[in-house]
Structure formats: C-alpha cells, structure tokens
N, C-alpha and C positions, 0 to 999 in steps of 0.2 A: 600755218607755219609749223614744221615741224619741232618736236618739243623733245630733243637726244638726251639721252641720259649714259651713263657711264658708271663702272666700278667706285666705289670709293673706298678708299684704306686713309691714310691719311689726311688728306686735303681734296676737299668737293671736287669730284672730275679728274681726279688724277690717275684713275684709268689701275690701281694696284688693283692683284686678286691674291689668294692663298689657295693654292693648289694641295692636293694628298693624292700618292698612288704609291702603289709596289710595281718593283720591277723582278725579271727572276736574274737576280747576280747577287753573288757576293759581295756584302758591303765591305769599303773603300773607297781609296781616291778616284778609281776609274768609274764605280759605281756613280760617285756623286757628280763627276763630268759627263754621263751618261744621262744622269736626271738631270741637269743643269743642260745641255742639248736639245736633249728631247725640247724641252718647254718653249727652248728659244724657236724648234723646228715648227712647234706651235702657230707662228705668229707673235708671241710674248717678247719684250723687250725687257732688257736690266733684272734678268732670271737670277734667284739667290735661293740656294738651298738651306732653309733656315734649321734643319732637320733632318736626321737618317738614322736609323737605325735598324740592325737584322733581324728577322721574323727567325731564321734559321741560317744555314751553311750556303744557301743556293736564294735568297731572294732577300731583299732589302725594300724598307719602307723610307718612305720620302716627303716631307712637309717642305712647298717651295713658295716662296714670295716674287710673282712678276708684276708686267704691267702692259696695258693694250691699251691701245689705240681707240679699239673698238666703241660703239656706242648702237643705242638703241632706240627708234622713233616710238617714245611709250604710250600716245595719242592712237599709235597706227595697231598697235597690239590688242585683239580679241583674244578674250579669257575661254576657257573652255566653260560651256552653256550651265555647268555645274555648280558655279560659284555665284552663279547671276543671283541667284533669292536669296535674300536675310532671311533669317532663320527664326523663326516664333518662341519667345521665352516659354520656358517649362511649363508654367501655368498658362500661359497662354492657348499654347497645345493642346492642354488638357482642355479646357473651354470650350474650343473648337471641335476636339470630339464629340463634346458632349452637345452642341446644337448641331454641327450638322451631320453626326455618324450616328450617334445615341448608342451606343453598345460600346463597351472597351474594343481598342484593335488588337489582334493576338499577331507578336511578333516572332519569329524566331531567328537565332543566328547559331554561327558557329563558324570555327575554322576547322575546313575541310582538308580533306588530302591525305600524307604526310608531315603537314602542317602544326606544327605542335604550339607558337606561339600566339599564346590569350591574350598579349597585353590587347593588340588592337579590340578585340570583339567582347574583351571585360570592359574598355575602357569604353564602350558604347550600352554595351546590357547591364551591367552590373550596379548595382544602386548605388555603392561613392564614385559610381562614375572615374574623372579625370579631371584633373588643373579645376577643380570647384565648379563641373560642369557634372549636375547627376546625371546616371546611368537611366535605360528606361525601365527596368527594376523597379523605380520611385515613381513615375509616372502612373498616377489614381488611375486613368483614361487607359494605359496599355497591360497589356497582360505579356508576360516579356518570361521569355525561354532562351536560355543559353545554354546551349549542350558540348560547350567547352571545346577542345582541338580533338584534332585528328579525328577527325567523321568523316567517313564516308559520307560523299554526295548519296547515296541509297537510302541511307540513315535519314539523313535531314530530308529529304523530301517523303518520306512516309511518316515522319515525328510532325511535316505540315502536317500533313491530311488528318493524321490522330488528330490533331488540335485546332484545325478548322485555321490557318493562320492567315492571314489576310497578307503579310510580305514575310519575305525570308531574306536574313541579311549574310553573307558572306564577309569573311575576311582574310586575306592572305596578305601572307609578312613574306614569306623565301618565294624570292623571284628569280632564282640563280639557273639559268638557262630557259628562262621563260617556263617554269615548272607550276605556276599561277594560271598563265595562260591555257593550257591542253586541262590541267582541273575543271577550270570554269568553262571550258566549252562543252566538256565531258556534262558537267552540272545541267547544262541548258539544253542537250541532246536528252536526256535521261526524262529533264518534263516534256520537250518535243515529243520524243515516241509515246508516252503516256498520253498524250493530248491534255496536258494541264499546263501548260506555261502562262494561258493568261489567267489560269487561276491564282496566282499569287505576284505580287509585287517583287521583285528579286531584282536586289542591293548589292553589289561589289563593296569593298573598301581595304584601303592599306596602301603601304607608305609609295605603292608604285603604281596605284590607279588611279586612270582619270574617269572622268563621264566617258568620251570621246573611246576609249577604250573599251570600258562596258558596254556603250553601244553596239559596238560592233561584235561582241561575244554574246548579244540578244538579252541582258541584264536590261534592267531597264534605268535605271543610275550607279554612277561609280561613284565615290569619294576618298578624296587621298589623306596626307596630312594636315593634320591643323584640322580635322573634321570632328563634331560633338554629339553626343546623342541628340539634340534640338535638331541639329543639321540635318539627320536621317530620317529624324521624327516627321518633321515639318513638312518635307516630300512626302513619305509616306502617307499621312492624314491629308496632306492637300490632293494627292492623285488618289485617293481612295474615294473623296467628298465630289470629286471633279464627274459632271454628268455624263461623260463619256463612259467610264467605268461602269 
C-alpha cells in the first residue's frame, strides 16, 4: 500500500508550501499579480504573496504562500547511494585506523577554482569543526591539510603527491552556471593524463553535490548538505581498509 505524503504548513496534509524568487520588474501592483500568476500557472492553488520587495529599479523579490494538491509515494523513493552508511563516531574512526590501516591517513582538501568560500571545507578540516561535530584537524588517526580557497586543481594535486595523501577532498559553494561542474572535470582530467587517479581517493562536497553527481565526474563520492567530517572520514577509512584497494 502506498504510503503519500504531502507539504505541511498548518494542518498535517494540507498540501501549503512558501515559495521565494525574484522576478526582473519593477516592484508594484503588476509586479505582485505577476508573482501571484506565475505560482498559480504552477499548478499551486489559493497563491498569496506574503512579501515583495525591490532588490533595485528593474527586478523585485517575492516570498509567496500556496498550496498543492500534490503528494508523494515516500515508500517508492530511493535515496541517492550516499546517505546509505551511518557514519562512525570520531573515536571510533580513529580505532579503526588504527587496527585495520595502522598508519595515520593523510587527507587533503580545498576549495578550488575561483572559489573563494571556506565555510564548507573549514567546516570538514578544520579542528572546531561545525554544529559540535569536529573537524579532522582533531582526528589522532588523520593528518589533515587544508589549503584553504582558490587553488588551483595543479596546486592540489602536487600538494597530494608532496604528502603522500591517501584522498583528496574538494569543495565547491558557487554553482552559478554550473561553474562547479567544468572545475571538477577539469580536476579529474588533470589525474587521468598523469595516470594517478586511482592513486587517491577524491571527495566532492557542497551545498549542490550528490554522490550520483560525483560519479559521474569520476570522484569517487559526493556529499552535500547536512554532511560532517565523520561522514567523509568514515568512507574514506572504510574504502581505503576495503581489500579491493
């Protein structure tokens, strides 16, 4: 039996959602029946624009309150293959390196590109970590390198090979024209012609990666939001220990 789920705002199943977008017009009354419109051309019913206001002369932003119909069979929904493992506490990790790797794992990251923000790849390297979840900075078992934003892909892959690393983690935040995407292929051409890509472990992450994603760009796992240093650690140390390697 299918098992439909639905939006909720007020009352279980009643199908409300809050919308946000900018339109390019000048804010007013035509503006806000323009977004009041749109929503309904949606599919959305009972469309209220709870919000508006001008970013400037030529475009208006818009907070809107509707409601759908729609629903969702949450039984029939597969997760992307990424989220499948619970993640091994800190000490735990470290444990595990130490019977079945026996040597610290040397990690490195960085946000590459034109990429300049650290939050995501401080909030995985850095030793206060994030949300009370440490960095692997703190990690006895990892020896952990962060060489901050804007790296060159050239940079980071010979800052591996200096330091022997066992994975390299990436992070990208601006995905505004898929400018994330042509980096990280750029990244995974660069070890292809070297003939080193299976030499290292190589980690995607950020607010707009999946697994499913970094597959397909020859990383070998993505992680999006909501992801901890355990998260990356624990793959890491489990496909490094794993006898196929």
């Amino acid at each position: 039996m299918a098992r439909i789920v639905r939006p909720y705002g007020d009352t279980l199943d009643d199908g409300k959602v809050q919308l946000s977008f900018t339109l390019p017009v000048p804010s007013g009354a035509r503006a806000l029946e323009a977004a009041r419109e749109l929503v309904l051309g949606w599919g959305f019913r009972e469309c209220e624009i709870a919000h508006s206001a001008p970013l400037d002369d030529e475009f208006t932003f818009f907070v809107a309150y509707a409601k759908t119909e729609r629903g969702i069979d949450f039984d029939a929904v597969t997760a992307d293959s990424g989220d499948a493992e619970k993640p091994m506490a800190m000490d735990d990790i470290n444990d595990f390196i130490r019977e079945r790797i026996g040597r610290k794992v040397v990690i490195v990251g960085a946000c590459t590109g034109f990429d300049a923000h650290t939050v995501g790849i401080d909030a995985i390297m850095n030793m206060k970590g994030c949300n009370h979840h440490y960095g692997l900075e703190r990690y006895p078992m990892v020896e952990a390198h962060n060489l901050g934003a804007q790296v060159p892909n050239e940079r980071l892959i010979e800052f591996a090979r200096k330091v022997r690393a066992d994975a390299i983690l990436i992070s990208q935040v601006v995905t505004q024209k898929d400018v994330h995407l042509e980096n990280l292929a750029r990244f995974v051409e660069l070890l292809e012609a070297a003939g080193e890509r299976g030499r290292f472990i190589c980690v995607v992450g950020g607010p707009r990666v999946s697994n499913k994603m970094a597959a397909q760009l020859g990383f070998d796992a993505g992680f999006g939001r909501g992801t901890y240093a355990e998260d990356v650690a624990t793959y890491i140390v489990k496909k490094l220990a794993a006898p196929a390697r």
